[in-house]
C-alpha atoms as a printed R data frame, in Angstrom:
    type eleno elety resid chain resno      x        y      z
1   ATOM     1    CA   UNK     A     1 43.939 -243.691 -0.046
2   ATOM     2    CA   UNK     A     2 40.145 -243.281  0.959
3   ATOM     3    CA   UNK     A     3 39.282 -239.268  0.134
4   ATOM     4    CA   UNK     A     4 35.933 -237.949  0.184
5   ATOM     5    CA   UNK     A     5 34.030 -234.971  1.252
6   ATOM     6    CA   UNK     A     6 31.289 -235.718  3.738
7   ATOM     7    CA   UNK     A     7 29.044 -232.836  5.195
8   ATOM     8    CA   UNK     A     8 31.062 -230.264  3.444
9   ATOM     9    CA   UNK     A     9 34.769 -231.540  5.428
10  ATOM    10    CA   UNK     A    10 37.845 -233.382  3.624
11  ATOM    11    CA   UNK     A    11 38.130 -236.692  5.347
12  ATOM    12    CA   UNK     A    12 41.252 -239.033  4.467
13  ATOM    13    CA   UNK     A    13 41.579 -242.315  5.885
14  ATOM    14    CA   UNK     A    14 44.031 -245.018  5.651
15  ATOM    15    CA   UNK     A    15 45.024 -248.353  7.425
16  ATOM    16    CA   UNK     A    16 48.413 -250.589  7.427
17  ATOM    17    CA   UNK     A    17 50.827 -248.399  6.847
18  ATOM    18    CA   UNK     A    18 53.057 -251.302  8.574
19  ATOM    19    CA   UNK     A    19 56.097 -248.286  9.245
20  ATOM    20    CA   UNK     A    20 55.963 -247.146  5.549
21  ATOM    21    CA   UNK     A    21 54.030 -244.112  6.298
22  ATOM    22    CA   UNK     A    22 56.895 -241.908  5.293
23  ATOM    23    CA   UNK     A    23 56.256 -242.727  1.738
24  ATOM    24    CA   UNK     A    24 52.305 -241.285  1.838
25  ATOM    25    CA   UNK     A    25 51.654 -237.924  0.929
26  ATOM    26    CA   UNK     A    26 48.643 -236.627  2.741
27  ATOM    27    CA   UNK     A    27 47.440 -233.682  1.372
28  ATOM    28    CA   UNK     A    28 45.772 -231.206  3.459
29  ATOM    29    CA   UNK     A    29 42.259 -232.054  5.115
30  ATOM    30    CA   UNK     A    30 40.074 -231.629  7.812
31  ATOM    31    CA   UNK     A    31 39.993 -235.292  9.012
32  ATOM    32    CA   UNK     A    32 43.010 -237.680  8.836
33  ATOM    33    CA   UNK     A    33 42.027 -241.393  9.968
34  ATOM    34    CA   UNK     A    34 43.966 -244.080 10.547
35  ATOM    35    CA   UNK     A    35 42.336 -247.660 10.724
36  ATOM    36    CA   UNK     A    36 45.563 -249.512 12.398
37  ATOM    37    CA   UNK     A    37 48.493 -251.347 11.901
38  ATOM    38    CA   UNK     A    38 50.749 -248.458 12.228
39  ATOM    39    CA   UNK     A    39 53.830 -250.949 12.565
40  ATOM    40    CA   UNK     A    40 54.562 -253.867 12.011
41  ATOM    41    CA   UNK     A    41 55.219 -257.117 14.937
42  ATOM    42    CA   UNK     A    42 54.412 -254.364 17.889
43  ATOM    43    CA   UNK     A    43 57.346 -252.492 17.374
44  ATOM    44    CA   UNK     A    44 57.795 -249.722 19.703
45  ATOM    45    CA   UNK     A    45 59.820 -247.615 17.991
46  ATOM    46    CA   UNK     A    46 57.812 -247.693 14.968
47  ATOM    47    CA   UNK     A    47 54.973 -247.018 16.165
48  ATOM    48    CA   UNK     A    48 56.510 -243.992 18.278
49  ATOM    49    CA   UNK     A    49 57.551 -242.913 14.676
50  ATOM    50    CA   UNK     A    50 54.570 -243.583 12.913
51  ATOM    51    CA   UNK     A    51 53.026 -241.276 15.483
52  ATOM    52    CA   UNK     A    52 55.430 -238.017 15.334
53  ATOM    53    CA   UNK     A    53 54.779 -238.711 11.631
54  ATOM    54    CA   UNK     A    54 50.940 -238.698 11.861
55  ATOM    55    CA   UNK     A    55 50.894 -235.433 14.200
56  ATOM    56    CA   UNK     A    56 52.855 -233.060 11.654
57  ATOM    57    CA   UNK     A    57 50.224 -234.484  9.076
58  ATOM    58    CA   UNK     A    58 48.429 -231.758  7.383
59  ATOM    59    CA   UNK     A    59 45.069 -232.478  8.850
60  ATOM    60    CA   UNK     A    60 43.062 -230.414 11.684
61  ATOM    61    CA   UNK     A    61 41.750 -233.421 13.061
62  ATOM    62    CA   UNK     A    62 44.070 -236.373 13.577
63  ATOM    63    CA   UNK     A    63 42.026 -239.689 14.615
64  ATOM    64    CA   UNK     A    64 43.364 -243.045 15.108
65  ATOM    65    CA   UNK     A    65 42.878 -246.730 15.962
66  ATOM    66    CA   UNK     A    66 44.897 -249.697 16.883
67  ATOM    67    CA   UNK     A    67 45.315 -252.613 14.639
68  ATOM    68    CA   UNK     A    68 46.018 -256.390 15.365
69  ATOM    69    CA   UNK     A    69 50.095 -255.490 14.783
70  ATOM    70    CA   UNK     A    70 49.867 -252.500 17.569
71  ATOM    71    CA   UNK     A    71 50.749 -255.350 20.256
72  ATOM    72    CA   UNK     A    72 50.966 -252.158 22.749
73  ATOM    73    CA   UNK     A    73 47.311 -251.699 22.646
74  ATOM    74    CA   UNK     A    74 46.653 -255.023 23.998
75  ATOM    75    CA   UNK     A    75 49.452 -256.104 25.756
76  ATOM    76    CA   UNK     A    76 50.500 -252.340 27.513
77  ATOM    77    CA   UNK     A    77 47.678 -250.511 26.983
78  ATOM    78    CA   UNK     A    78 48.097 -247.363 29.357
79  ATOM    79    CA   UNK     A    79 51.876 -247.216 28.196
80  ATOM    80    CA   UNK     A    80 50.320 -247.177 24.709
81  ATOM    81    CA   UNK     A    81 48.010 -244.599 25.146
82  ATOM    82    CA   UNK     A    82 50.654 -242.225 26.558
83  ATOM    83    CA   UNK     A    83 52.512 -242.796 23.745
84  ATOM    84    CA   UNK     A    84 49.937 -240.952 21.548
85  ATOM    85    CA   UNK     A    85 50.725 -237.074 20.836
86  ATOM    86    CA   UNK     A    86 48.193 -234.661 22.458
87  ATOM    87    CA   UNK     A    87 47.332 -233.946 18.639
88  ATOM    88    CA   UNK     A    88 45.651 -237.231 17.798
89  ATOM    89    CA   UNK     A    89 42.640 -238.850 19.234
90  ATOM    90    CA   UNK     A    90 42.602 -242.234 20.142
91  ATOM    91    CA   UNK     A    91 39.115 -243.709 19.845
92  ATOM    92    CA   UNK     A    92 38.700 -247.054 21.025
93  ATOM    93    CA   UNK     A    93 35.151 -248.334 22.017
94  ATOM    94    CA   UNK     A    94 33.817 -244.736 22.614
95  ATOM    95    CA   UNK     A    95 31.703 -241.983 20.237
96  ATOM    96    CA   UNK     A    96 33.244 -238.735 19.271
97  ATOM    97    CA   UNK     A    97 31.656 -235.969 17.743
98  ATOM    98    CA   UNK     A    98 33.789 -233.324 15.769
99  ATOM    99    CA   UNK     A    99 32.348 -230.317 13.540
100 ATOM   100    CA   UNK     A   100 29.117 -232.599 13.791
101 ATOM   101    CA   UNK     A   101 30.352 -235.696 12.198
102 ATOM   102    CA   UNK     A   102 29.681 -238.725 14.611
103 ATOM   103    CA   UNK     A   103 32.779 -241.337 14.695
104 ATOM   104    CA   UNK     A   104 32.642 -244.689 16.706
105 ATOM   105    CA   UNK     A   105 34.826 -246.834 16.872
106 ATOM   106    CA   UNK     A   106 34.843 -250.794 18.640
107 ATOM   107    CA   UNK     A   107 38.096 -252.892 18.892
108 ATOM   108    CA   UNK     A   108 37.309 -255.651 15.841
109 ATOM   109    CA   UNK     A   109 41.475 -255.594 15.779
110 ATOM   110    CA   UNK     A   110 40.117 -257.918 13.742
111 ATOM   111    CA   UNK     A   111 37.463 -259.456 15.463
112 ATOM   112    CA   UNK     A   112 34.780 -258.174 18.114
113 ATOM   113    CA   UNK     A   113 34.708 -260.328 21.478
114 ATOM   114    CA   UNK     A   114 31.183 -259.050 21.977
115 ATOM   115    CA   UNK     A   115 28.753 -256.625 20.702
116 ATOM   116    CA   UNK     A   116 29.006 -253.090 21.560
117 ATOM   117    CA   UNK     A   117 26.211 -251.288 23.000
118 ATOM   118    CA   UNK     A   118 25.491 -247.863 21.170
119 ATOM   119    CA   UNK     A   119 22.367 -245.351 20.500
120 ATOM   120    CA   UNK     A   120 21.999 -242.979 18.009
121 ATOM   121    CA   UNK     A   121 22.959 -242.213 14.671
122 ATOM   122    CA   UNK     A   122 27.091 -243.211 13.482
123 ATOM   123    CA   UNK     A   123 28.355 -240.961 10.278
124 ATOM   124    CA   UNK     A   124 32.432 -243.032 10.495
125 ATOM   125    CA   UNK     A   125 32.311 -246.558 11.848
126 ATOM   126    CA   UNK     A   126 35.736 -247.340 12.388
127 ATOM   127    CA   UNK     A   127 37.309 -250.786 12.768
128 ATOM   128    CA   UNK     A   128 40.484 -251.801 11.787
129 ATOM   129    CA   UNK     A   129 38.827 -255.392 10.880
130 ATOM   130    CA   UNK     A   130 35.548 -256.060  8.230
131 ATOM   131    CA   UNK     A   131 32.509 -257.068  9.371
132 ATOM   132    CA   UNK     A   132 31.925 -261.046  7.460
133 ATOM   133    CA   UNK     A   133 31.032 -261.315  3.688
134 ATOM   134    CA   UNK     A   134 32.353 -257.702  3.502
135 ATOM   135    CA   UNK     A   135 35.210 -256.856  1.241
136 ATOM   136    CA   UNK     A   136 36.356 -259.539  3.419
137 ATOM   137    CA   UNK     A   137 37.885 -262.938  1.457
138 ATOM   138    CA   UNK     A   138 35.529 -264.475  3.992
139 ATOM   139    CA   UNK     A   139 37.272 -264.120  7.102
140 ATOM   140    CA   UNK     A   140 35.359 -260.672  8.582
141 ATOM   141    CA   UNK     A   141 33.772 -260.639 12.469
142 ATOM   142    CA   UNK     A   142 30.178 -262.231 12.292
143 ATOM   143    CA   UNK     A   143 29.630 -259.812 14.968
144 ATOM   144    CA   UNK     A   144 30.777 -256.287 13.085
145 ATOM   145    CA   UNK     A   145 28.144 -257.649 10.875
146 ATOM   146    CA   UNK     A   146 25.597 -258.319 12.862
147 ATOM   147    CA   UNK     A   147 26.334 -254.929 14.857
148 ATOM   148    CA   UNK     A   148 26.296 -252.879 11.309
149 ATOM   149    CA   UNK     A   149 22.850 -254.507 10.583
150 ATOM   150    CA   UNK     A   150 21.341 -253.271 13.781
151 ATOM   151    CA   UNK     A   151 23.014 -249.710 13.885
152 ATOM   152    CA   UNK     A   152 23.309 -248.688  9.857
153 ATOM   153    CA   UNK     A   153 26.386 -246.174  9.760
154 ATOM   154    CA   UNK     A   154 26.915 -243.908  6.698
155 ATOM   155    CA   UNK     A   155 30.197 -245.165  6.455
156 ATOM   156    CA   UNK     A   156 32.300 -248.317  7.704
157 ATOM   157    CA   UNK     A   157 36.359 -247.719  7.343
158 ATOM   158    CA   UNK     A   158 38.640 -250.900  7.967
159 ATOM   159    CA   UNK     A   159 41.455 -251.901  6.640
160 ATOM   160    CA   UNK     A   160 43.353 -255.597  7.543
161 ATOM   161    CA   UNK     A   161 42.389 -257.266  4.476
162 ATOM   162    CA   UNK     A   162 45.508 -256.119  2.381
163 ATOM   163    CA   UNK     A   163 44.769 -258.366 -1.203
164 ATOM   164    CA   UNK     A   164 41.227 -256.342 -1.247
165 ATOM   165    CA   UNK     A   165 43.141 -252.702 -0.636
166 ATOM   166    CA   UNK     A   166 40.941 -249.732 -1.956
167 ATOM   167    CA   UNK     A   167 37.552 -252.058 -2.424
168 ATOM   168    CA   UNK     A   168 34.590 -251.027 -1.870
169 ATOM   169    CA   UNK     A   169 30.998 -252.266 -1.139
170 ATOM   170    CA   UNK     A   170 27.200 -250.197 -0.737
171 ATOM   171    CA   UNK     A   171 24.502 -251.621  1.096
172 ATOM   172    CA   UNK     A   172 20.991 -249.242  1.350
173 ATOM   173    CA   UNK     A   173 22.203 -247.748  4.327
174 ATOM   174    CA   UNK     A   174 26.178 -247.831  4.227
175 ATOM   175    CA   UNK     A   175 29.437 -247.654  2.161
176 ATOM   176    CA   UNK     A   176 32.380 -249.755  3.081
177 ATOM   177    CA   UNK     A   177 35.261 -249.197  2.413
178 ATOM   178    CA   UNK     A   178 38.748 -250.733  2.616
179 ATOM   179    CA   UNK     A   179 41.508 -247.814  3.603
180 ATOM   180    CA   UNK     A   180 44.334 -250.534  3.491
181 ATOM   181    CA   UNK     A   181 47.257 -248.754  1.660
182 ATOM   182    CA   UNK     A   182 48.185 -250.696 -1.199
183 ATOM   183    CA   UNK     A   183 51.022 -253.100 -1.652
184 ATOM   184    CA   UNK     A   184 51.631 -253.372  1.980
């Protein structure tokens, strides 16, 4: 599990829980994340669950992304969104600011179909896919990288690439890290 304290906040994060979020314990934080893959094949149910379960987390800020196994998000993705409790935010392709800590997020679920177009400074990129020759095994979006190049975060959280769980990698200008839950 990811755990660091950036600008004086707790911030957890975590990715492909796959339905065995039950067996996580989160303690208490300012920021929980989640990088995708909630459930596992697009199941409905399970991700309902995984939901209720994220809400009663112990975190004031509950943020969340799809993953390539949230089906919902691509195939239903208004019936998706309403599934989402009123205490999470879903951030998909948009900038949110929260107790002045800038998080972006694009949908690399795991690739990027084309670059997004942002200004300004990023503290949280969050993808649920790496950006290529990443913690990556080689397979990472060409155009995360190319996107992370031009606009530096602080941070980039992904997950997807299970076999590199919990890696890490620094550049200059950003950390990257791997929230994938282990043996998943």
């Amino acid at each position: 599990m990811f755990h660091i304290t950036y600008k004086q906040k707790s911030i957890i994060a975590v990715s492909d829980t796959h339905g065995r979020h039950g067996e996580l314990h989160i303690p208490p934080t300012d920021f929980l994340i989640h990088c995708g893959d909630a459930c596992t094949d697009g199941n409905k149910s399970q991700l309902d669950n995984s939901f209720r379960w994220f809400a009663l987390q112990p975190a004031r800020h509950k943020l969340f992304i799809a993953g390539n196994h949230n089906l919902p998000f691509d195939l239903e993705p208004e019936e998706a969104i309403n599934m989402i409790p009123p205490e999470i935010v879903y951030i998909e392709n948009r900038k949110v600011i929260i107790e002045g800590i800038v998080f972006y997020s694009v949908a690399a679920r795991p690739w990027l179909h084309e670059l997004p177009d942002t200004k300004g400074e990023i503290d949280f990129l969050l993808t649920h896919g790496p950006a290529y020759s990443i913690v990556d095994l080689g397979v990472g979006c060409h155009k995360l990288l190319s996107y992370v190049r031009q606009t530096p975060p602080a941070y980039h959280l992904f997950g997807h690439i299970h076999e590199l769980a919990q890696q890490d990698q620094k550049t200059k200008e950003t950390t990257f890290f791997n929230v994938c839950i282990k043996n998943n």
